[in-house]
C-alpha positions in Angstrom: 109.4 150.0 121.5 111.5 153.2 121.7 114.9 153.2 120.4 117.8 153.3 123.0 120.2 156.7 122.8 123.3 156.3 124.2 123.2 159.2 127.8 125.9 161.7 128.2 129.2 159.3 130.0 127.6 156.2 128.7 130.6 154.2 126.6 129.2 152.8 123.1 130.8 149.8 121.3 131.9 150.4 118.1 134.2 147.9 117.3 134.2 146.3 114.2 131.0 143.8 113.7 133.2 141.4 111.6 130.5 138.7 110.4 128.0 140.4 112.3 127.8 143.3 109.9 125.4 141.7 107.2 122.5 141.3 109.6 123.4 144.6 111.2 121.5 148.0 110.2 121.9 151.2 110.7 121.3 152.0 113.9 121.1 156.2 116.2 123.7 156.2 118.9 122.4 159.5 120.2 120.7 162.6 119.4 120.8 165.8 120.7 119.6 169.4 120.5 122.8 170.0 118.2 124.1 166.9 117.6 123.4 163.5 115.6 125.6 160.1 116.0 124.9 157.0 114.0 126.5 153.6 113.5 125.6 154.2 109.1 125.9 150.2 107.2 126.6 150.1 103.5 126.0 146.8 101.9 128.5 146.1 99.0 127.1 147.5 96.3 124.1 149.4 98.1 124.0 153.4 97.2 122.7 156.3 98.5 121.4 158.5 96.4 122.9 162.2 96.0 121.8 164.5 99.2 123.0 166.9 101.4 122.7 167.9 105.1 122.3 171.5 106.2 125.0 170.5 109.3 128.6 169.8 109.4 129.3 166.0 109.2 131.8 163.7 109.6 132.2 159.8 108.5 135.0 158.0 110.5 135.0 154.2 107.9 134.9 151.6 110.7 135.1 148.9 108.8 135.0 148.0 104.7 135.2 150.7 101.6 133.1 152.9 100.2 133.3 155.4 97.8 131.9 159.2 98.9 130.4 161.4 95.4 131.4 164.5 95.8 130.1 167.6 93.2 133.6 167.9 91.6 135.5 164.5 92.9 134.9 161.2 94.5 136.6 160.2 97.7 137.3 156.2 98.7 137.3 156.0 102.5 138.5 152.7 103.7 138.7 151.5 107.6 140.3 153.8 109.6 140.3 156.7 107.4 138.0 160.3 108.4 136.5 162.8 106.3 135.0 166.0 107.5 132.4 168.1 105.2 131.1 171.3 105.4 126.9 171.4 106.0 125.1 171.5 102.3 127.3 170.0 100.6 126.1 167.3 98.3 127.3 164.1 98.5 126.2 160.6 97.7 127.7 157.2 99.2 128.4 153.4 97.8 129.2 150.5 99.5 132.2 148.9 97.8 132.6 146.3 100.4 130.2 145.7 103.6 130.9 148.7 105.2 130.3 150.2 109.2 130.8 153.8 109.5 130.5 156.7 112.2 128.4 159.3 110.8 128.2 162.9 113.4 126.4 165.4 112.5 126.5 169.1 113.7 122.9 169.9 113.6 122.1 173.8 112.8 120.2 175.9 115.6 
């Protein structure tokens, strides 16, 4: 079964899951020629690892805390908070509680 991309106009939910969010995984919104949305879950105490993307990103914290590794500082993002980095730089993620998050992603030509 294909997964479903959310079409140019169409409005996505993003509210926060509440008790829903343990059963939920992460999940694409949509993807484009230069362009990546997705609903990212981080289980209290889940990590992942160290990596980076060559595109600009940004992680809007729905819902929860998590703590963002940086190369010289760590960041904690909690809901409602934004964070905008610059594509290639290295970063790593941890779930310090259950966590939704917005990640976008400026995907290089």
């Amino acid at each position: 079964m294909a997964i479903h991309h959310a079409e140019a106009g169409e409005v996505v939910d993003l509210r926060p899951l509440g008790g829903k969010l343990k059963e939920t995984k992460t999940t694409a919104i949509t993807k484009a020629d230069h362009f990546e949305a997705i609903r990212l879950i981080v289980p209290a105490g889940a990590s992942i690892d160290p990596h980076a993307v060559a595109g600009d990103l940004t992680l809007l914290c729905l819902e929860g805390r998590i703590k963002l590794g940086l190369t010289m500082r760590e960041i904690e993002l909690v809901a409602g908070e934004w964070l905008y980095l610059t594509g290639g730089e290295t970063h790593s993620v941890k779930g310090l509680e259950d966590s939704s998050l917005l990640l976008t992603i400026l995907l290089k030509r």
